[in-house]
N, CA, C and O atoms as a printed pandas DataFrame, in Angstrom:
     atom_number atom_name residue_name chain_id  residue_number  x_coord  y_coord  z_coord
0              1         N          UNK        A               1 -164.355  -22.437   52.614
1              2        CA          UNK        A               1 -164.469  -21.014   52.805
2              3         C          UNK        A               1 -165.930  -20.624   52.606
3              4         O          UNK        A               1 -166.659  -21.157   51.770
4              5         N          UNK        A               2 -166.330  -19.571   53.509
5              6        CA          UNK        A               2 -167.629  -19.277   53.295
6              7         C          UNK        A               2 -167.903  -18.275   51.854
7              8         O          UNK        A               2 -166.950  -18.006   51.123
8              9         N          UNK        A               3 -168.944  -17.900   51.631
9             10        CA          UNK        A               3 -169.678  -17.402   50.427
10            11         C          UNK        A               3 -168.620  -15.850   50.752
11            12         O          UNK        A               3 -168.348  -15.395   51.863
12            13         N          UNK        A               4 -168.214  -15.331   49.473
13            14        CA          UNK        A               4 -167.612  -14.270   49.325
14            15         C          UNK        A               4 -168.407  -13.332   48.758
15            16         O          UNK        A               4 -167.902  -12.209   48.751
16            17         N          UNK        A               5 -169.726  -13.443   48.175
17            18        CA          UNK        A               5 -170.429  -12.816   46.915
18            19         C          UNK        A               5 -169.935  -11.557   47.507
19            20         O          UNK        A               5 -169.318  -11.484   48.570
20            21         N          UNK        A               6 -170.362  -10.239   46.479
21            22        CA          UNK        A               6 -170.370   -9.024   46.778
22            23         C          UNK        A               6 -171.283   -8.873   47.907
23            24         O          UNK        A               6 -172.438   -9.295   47.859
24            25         N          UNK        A               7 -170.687   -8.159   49.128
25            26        CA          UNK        A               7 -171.562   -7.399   50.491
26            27         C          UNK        A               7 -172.024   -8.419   51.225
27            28         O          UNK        A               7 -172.729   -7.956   52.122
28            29         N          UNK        A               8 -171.969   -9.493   51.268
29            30        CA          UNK        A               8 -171.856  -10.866   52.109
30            31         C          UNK        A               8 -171.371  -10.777   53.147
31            32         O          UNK        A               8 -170.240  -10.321   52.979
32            33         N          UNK        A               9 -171.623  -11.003   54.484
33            34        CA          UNK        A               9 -171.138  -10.375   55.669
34            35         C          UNK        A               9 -169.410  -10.820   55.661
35            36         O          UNK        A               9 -168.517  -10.192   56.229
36            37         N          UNK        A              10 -169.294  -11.772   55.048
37            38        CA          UNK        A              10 -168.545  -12.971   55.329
38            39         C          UNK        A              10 -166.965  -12.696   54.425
39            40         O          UNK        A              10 -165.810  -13.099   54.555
40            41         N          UNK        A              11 -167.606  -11.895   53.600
41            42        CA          UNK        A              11 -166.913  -10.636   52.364
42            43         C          UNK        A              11 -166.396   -9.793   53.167
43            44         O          UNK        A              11 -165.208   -9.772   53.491
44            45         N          UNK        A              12 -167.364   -8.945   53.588
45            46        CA          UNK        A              12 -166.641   -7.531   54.378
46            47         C          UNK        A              12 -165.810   -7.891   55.446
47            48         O          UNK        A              12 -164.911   -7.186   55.903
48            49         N          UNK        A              13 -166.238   -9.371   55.959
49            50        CA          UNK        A              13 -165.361   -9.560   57.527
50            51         C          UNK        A              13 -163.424  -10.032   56.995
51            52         O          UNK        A              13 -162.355   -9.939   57.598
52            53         N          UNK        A              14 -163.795  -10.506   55.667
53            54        CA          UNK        A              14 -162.546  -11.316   54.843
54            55         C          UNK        A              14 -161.816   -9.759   54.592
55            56         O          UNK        A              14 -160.727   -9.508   55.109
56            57         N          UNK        A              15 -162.455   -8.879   53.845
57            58        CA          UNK        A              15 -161.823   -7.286   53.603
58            59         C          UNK        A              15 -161.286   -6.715   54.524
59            60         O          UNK        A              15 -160.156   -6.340   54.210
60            61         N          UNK        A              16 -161.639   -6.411   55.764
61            62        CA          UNK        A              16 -161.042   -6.224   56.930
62            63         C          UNK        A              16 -159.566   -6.648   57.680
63            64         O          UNK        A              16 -158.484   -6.140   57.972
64            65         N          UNK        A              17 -160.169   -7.715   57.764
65            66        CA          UNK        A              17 -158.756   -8.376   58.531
66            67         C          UNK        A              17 -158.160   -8.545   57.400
67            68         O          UNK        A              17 -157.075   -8.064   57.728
68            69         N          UNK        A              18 -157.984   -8.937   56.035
69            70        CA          UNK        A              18 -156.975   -9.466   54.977
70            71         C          UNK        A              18 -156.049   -8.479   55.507
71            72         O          UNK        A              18 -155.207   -8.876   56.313
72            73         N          UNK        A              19 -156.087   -6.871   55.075
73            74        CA          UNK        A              19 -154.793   -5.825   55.144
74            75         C          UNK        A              19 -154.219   -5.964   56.429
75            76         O          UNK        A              19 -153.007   -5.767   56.515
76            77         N          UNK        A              20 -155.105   -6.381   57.839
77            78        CA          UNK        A              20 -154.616   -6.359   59.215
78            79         C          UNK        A              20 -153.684   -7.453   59.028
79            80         O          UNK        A              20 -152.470   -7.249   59.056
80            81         N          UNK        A              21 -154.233   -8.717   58.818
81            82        CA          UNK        A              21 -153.194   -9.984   58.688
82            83         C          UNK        A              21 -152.098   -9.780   57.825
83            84         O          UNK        A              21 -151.258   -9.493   58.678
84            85         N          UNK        A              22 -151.746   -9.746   57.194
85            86        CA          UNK        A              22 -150.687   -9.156   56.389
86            87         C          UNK        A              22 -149.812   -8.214   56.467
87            88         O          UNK        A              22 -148.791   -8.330   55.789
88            89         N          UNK        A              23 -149.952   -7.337   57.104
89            90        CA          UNK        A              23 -149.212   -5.978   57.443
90            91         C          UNK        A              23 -148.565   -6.510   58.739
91            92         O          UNK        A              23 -147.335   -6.475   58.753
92            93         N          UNK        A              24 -149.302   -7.084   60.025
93            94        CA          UNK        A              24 -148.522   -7.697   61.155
94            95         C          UNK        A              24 -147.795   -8.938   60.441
95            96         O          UNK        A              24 -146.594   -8.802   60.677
96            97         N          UNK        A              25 -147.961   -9.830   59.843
97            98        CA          UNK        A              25 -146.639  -10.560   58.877
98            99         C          UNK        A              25 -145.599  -10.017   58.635
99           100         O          UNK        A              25 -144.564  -10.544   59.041
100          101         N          UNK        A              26 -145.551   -8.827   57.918
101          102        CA          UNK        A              26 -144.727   -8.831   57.254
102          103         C          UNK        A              26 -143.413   -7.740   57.973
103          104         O          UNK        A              26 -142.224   -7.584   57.693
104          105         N          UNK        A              27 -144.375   -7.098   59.059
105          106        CA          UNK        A              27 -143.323   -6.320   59.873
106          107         C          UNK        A              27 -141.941   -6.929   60.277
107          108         O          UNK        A              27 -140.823   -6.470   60.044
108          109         N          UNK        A              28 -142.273   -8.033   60.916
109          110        CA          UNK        A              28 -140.761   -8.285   61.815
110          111         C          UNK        A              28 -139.571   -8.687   60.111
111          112         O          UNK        A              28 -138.563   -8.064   59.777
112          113         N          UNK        A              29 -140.160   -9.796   59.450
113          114        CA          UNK        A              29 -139.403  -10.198   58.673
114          115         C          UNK        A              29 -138.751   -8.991   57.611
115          116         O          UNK        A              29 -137.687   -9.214   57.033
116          117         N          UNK        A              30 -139.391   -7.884   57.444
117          118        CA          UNK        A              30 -139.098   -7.162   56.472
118          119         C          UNK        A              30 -138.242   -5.881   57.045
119          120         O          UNK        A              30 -137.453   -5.197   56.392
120          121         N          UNK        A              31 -138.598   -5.728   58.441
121          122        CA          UNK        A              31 -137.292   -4.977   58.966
122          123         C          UNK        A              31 -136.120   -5.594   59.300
123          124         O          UNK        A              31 -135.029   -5.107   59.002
124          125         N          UNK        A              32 -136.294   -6.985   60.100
125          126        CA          UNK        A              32 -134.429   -7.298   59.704
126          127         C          UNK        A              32 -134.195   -7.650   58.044
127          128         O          UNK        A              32 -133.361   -8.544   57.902
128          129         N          UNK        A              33 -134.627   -7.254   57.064
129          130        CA          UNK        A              33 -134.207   -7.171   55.578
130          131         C          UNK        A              33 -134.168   -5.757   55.263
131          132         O          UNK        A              33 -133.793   -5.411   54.143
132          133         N          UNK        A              34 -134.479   -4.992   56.041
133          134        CA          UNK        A              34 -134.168   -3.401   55.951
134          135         C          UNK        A              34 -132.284   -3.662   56.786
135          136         O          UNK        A              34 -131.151   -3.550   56.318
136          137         N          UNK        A              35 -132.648   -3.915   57.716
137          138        CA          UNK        A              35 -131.812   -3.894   58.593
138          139         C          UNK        A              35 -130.067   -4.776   57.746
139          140         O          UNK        A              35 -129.004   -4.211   58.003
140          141         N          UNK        A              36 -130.039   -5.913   56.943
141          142        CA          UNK        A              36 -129.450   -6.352   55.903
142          143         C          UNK        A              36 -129.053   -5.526   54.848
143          144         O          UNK        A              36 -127.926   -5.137   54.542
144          145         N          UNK        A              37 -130.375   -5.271   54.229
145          146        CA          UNK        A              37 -130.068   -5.060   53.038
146          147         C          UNK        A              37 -130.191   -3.278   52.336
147          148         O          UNK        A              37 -130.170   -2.839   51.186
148          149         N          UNK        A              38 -130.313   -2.675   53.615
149          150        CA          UNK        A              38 -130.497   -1.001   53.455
150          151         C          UNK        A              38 -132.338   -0.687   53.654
151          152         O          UNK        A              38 -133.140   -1.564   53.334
152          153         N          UNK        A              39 -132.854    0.835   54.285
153          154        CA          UNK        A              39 -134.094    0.962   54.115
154          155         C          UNK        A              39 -134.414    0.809   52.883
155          156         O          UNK        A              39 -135.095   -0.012   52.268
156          157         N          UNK        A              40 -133.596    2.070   52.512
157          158        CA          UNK        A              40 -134.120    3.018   50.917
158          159         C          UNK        A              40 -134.874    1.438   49.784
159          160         O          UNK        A              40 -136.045    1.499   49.409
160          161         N          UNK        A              41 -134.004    0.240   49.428
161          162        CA          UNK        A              41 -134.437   -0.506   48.355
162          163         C          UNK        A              41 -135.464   -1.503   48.850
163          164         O          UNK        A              41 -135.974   -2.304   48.066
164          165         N          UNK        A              42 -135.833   -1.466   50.363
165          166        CA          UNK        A              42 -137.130   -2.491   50.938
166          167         C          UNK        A              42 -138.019   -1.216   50.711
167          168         O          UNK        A              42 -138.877   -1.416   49.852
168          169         N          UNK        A              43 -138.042    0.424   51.424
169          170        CA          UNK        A              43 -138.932    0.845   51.221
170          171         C          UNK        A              43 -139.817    0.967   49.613
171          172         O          UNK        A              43 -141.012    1.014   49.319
172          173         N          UNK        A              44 -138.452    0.987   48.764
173          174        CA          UNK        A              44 -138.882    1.187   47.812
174          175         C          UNK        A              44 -139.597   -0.221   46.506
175          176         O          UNK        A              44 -140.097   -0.101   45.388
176          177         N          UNK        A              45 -139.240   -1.705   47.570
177          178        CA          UNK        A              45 -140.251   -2.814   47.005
178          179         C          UNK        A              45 -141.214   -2.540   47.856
179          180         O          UNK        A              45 -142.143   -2.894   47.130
180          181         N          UNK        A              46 -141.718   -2.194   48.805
181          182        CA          UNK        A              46 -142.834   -2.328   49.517
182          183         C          UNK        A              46 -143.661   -1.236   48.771
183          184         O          UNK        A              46 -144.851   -1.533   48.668
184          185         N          UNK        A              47 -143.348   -0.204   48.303
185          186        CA          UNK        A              47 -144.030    0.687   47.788
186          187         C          UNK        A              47 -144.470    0.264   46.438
187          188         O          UNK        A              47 -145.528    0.710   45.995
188          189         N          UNK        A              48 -143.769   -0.533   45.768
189          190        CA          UNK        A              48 -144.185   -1.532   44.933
190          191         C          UNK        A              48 -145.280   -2.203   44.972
191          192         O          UNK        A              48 -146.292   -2.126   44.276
192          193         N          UNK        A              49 -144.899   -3.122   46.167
193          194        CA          UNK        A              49 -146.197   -4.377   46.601
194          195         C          UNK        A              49 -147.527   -3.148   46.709
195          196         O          UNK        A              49 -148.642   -3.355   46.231
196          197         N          UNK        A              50 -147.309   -2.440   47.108
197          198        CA          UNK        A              50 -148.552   -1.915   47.781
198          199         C          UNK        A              50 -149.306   -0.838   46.461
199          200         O          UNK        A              50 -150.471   -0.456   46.565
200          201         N          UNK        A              51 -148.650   -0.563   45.583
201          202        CA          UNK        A              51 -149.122   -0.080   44.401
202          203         C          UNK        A              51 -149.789   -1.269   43.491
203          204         O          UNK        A              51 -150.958   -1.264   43.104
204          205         N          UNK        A              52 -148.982   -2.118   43.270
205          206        CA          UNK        A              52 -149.665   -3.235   42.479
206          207         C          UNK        A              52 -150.967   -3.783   43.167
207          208         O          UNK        A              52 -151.962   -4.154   42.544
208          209         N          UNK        A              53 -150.819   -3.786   44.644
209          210        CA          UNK        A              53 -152.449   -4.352   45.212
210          211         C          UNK        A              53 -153.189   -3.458   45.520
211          212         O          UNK        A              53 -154.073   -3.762   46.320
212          213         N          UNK        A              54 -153.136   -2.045   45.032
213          214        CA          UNK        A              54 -153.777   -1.351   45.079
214          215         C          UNK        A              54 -154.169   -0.861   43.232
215          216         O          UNK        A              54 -154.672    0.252   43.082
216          217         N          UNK        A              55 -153.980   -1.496   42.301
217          218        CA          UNK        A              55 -154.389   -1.245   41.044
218          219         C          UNK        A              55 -155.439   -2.711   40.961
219          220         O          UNK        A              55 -156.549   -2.852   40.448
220          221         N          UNK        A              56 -154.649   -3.578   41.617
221          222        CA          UNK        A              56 -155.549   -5.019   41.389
222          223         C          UNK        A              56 -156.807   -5.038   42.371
223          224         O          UNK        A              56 -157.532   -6.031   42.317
224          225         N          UNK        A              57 -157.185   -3.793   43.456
225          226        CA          UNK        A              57 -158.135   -3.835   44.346
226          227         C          UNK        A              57 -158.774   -2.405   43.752
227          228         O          UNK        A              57 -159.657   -2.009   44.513
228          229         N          UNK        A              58 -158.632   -1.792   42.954
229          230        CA          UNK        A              58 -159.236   -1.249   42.334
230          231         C          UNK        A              58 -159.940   -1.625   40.422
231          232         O          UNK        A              58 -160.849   -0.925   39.975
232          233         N          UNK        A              59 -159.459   -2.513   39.776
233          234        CA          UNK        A              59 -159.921   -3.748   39.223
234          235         C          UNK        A              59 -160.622   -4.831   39.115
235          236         O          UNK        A              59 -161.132   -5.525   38.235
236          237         N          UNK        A              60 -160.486   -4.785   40.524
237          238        CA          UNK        A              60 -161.345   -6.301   41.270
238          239         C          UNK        A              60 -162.633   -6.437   40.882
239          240         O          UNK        A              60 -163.559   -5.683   41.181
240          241         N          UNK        A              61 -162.702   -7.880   39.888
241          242        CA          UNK        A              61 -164.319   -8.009   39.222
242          243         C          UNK        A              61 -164.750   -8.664   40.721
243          244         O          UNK        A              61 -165.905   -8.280   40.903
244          245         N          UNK        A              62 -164.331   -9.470   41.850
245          246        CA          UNK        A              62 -165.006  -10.819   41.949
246          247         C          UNK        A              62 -164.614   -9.478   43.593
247          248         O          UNK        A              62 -163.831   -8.528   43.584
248          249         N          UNK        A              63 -165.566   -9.992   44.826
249          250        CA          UNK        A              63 -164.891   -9.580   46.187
250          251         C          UNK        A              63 -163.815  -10.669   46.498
251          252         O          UNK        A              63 -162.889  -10.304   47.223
252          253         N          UNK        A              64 -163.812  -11.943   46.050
253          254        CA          UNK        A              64 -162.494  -12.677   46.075
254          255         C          UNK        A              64 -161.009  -11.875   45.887
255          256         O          UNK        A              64 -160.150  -11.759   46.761
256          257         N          UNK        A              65 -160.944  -11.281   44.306
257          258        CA          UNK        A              65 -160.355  -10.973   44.044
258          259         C          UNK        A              65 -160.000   -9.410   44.667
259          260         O          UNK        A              65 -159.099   -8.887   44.010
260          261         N          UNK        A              66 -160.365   -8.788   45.477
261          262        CA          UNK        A              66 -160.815   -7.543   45.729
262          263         C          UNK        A              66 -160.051   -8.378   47.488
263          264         O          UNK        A              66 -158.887   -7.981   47.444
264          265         N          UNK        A              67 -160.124   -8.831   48.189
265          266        CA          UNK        A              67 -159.843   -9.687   49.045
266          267         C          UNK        A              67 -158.330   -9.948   48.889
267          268         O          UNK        A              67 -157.565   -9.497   49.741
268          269         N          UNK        A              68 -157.836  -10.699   47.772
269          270        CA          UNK        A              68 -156.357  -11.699   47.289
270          271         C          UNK        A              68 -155.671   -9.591   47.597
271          272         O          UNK        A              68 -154.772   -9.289   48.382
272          273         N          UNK        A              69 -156.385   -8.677   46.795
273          274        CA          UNK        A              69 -155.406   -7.382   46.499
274          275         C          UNK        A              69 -155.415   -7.122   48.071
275          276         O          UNK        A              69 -154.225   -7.292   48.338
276          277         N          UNK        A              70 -155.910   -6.880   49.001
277          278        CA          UNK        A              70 -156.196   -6.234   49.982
278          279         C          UNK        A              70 -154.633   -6.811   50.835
279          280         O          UNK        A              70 -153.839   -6.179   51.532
280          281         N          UNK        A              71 -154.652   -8.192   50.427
281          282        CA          UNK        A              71 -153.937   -9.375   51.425
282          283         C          UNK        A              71 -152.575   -8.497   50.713
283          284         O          UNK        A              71 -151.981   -8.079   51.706
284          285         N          UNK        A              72 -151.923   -8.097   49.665
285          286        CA          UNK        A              72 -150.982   -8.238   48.717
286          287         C          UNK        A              72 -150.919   -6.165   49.248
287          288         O          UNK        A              72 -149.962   -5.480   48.885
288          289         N          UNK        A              73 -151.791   -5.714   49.873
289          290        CA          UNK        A              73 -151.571   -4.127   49.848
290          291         C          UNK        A              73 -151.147   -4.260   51.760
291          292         O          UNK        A              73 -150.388   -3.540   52.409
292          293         N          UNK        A              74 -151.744   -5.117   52.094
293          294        CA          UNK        A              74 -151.283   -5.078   53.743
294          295         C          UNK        A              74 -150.057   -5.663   53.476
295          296         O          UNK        A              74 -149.197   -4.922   53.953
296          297         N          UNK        A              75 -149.470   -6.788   52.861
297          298        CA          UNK        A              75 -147.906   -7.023   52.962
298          299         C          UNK        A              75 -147.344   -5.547   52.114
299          300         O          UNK        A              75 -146.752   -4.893   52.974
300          301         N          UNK        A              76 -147.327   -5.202   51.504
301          302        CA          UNK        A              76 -146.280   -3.969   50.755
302          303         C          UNK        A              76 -146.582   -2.747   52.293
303          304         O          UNK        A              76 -145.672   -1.998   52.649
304          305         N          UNK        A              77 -147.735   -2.755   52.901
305          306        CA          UNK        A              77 -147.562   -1.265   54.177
306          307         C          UNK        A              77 -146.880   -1.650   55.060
307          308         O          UNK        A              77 -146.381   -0.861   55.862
308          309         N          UNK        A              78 -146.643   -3.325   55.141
309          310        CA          UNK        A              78 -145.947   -3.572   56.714
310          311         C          UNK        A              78 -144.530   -3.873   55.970
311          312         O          UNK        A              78 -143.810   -4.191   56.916
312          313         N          UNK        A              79 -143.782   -3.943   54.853
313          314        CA          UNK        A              79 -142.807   -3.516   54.252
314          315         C          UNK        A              79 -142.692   -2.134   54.689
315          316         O          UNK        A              79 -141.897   -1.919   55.605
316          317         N          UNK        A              80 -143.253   -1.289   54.265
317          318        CA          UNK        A              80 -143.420    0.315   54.022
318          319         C          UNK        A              80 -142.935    0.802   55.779
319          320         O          UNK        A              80 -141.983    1.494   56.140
320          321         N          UNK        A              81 -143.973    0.148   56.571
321          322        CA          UNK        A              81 -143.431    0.845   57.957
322          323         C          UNK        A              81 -142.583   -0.204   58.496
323          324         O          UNK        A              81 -141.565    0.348   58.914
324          325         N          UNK        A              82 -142.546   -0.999   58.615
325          326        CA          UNK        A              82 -141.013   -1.369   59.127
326          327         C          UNK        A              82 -139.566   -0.665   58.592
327          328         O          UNK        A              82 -138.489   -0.903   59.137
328          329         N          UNK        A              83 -139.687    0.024   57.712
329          330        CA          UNK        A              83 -138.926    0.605   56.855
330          331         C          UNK        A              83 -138.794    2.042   57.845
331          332         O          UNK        A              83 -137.785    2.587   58.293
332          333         N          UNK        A              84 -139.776    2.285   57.937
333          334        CA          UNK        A              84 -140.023    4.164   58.446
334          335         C          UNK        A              84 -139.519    4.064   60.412
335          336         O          UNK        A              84 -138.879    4.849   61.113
336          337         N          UNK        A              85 -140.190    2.706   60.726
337          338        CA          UNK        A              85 -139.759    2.940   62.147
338          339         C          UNK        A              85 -138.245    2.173   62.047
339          340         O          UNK        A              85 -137.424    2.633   62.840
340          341         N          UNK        A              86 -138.085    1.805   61.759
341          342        CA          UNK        A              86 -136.090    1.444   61.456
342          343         C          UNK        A              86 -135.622    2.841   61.305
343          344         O          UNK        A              86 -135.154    3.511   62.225
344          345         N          UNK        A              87 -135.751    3.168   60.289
345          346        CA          UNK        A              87 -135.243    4.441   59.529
346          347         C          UNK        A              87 -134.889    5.946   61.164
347          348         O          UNK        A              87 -133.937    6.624   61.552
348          349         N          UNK        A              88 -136.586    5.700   61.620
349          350        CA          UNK        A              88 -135.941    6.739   62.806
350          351         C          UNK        A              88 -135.579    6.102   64.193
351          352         O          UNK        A              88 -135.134    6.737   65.150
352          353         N          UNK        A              89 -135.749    5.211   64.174
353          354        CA          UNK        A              89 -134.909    4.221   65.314
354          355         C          UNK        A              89 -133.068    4.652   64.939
355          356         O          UNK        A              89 -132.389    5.275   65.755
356          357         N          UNK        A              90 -132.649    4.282   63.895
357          358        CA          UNK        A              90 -131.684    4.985   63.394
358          359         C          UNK        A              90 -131.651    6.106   63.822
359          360         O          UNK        A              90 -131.184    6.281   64.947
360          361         N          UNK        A              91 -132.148    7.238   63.037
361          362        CA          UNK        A              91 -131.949    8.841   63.351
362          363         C          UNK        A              91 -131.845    9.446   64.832
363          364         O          UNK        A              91 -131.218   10.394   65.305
364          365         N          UNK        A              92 -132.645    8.581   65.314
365          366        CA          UNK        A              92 -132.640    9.208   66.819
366          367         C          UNK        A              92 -131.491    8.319   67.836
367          368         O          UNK        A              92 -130.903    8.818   68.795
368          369         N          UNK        A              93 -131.373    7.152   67.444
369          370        CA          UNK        A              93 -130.133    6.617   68.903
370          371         C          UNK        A              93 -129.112    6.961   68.113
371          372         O          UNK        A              93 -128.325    7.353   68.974
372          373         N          UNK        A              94 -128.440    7.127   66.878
373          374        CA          UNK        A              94 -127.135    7.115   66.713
374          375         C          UNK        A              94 -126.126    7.980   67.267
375          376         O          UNK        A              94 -124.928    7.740   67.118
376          377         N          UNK        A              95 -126.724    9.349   68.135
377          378        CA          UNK        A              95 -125.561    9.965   68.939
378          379         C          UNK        A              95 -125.654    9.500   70.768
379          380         O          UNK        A              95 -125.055   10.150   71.625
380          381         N          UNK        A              96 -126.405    8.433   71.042
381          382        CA          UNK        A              96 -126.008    7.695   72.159
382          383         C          UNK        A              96 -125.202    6.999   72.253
383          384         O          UNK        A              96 -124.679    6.600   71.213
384          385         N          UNK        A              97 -124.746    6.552   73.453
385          386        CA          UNK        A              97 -123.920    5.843   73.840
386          387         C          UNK        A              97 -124.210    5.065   74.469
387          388         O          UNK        A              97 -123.369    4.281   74.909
């Protein structure tokens, strides 16, 4: 892995994509577990994940570590909206036929 120091191009390019990579992960798998196991208790671990990597990316001594939270706040949002577009995918077809 290249040099992470603080403001290292190589840093900011890792900060970036971490939340992008992670959030497209975690979409498909975490809506058919909405889809299983109810929205309400996935929305409400994803809101989890995404609080905890957002106390640990506000903490962050190292940009490593500032990086690991970013990766850990993009999986809890793509929890979070797979949750929200289920939810009105629901609301809106259920009086079709």
């Amino acid at each position: 892995m290249t040099d992470q120091s603080a403001g290292s191009t190589a840093g900011v390019q890792w900060l970036l994509a971490s939340f992008s990579l992670t959030f497209g992960l975690g979409l498909i798998p975490s809506g058919r577990l909405g889809d299983v196991y109810g929205r309400r208790p996935l929305f409400l671990v994803g809101l989890g994940i995404f609080l905890v990597g957002g106390v640990a990316a506000v903490a962050a001594p190292t940009m490593a570590v500032l990086v690991a939270a970013r990766f850990v706040q993009g999986l809890g949002a793509g929890v979070i909206s797979a949750q929200v577009l289920g939810a009105i995918q629901d609301l809106f077809t259920e009086g079709r036929a």
